[in-house]
C-alpha positions in Angstrom: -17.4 -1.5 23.4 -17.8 -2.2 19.8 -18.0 0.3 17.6 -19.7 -1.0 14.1 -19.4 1.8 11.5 -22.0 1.5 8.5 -20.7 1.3 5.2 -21.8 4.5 3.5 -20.3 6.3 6.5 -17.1 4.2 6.5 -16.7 5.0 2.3 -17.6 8.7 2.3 -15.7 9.8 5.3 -13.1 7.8 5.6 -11.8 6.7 2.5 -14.2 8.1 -0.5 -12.1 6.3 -3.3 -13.8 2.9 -2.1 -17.3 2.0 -3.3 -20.2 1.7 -1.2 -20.8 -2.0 -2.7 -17.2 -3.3 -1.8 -18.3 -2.0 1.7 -21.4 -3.6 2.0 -19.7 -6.6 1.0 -17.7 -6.6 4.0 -19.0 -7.9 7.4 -19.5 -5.2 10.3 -16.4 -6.3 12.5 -14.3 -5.8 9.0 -16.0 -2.1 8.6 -14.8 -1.6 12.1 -11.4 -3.2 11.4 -11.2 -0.8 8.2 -11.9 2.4 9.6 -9.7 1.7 12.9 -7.2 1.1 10.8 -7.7 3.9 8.9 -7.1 6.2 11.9 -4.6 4.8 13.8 -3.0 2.6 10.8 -2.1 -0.1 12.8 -3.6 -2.8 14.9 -3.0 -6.0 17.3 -5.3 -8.8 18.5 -5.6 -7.5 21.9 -6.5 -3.7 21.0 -9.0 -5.6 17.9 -10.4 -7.1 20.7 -11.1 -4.5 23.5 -11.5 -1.8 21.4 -13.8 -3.1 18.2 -14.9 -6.3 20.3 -12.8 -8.2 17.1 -12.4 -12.2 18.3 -11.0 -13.3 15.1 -8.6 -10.6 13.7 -6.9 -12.3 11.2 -10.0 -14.0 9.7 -11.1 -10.2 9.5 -7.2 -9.2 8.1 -7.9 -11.9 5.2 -11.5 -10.5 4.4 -9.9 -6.6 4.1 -6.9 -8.1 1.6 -9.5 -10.2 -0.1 -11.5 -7.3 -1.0 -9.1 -4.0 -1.2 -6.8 -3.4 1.6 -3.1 -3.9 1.4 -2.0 -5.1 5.2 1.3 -5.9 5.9 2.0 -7.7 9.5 5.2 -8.1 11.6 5.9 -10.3 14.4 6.9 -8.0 17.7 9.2 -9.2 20.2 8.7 -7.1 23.2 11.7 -7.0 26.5 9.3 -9.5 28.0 9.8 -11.8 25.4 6.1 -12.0 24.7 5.6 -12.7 21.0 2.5 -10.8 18.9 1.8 -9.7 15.2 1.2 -6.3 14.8 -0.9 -5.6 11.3 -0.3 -2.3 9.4 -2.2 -0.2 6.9 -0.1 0.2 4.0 -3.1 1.6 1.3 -5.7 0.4 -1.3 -5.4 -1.7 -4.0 -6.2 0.4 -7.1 -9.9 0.8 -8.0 -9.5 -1.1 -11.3 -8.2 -4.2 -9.5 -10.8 -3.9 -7.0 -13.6 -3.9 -10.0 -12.3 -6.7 -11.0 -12.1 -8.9 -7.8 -15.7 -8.0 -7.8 -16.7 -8.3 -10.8 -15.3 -11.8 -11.4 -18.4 -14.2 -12.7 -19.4 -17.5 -10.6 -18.7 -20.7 -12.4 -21.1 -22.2 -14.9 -22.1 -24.8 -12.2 -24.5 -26.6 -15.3 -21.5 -26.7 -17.5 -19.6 -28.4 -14.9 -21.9 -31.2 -13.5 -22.2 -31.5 -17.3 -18.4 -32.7 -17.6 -18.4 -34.8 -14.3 -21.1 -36.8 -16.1 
């Protein structure tokens, strides 16, 4: 069951301080990630999986922090003695920051083959 959420809905109902653009930027398993995480403010590979049809949750973990999402992660040691990371929401970076990850120009790449010369 996977349950891709389009960005416009994801930024206006969910969490209206974060730009449709940012969103955009983000894949659809990360839009999925985001607003799961947004509800239920936590996460683990096996509920990513079953529930958002997630395979690589902490690829998609690094894209959210990458872009605007603070996640924090602990390590779980259950009675079983079965080991997993649990990831938590812990909130957004602030919109100025975020505007400037964005916003950050590419690399002159003429200038540079320009020096390797």
């Amino acid at each position: 069951m996977n349950t891709q959420v389009p960005a416009k809905k994801v930024s206006t109902l969910v969490c209206p301080e974060v730009s449709v653009s940012v969103m955009e930027a983000l894949t659809p398993q990360a839009r999925s990630l985001f607003a799961h995480l947004n509800v239920h403010r936590s996460v683990t590979q096996r509920e990513a999986m079953i529930e958002l049809g997630v395979q690589s949750l902490t690829k998609r973990i690094s894209e959210l922090r990458k872009h605007f999402v603070i996640v924090s992660d602990i390590r779980v040691h259950k009675t079983t003695g079965q080991r997993y990371c649990r990831y938590f929401f812990k909130g957004l970076k602030p919109v100025k920051q975020v505007a400037a990850d964005v916003a950050r120009p590419m690399p002159d790449l003429t200038a540079l083959e320009r020096e390797a010369a």
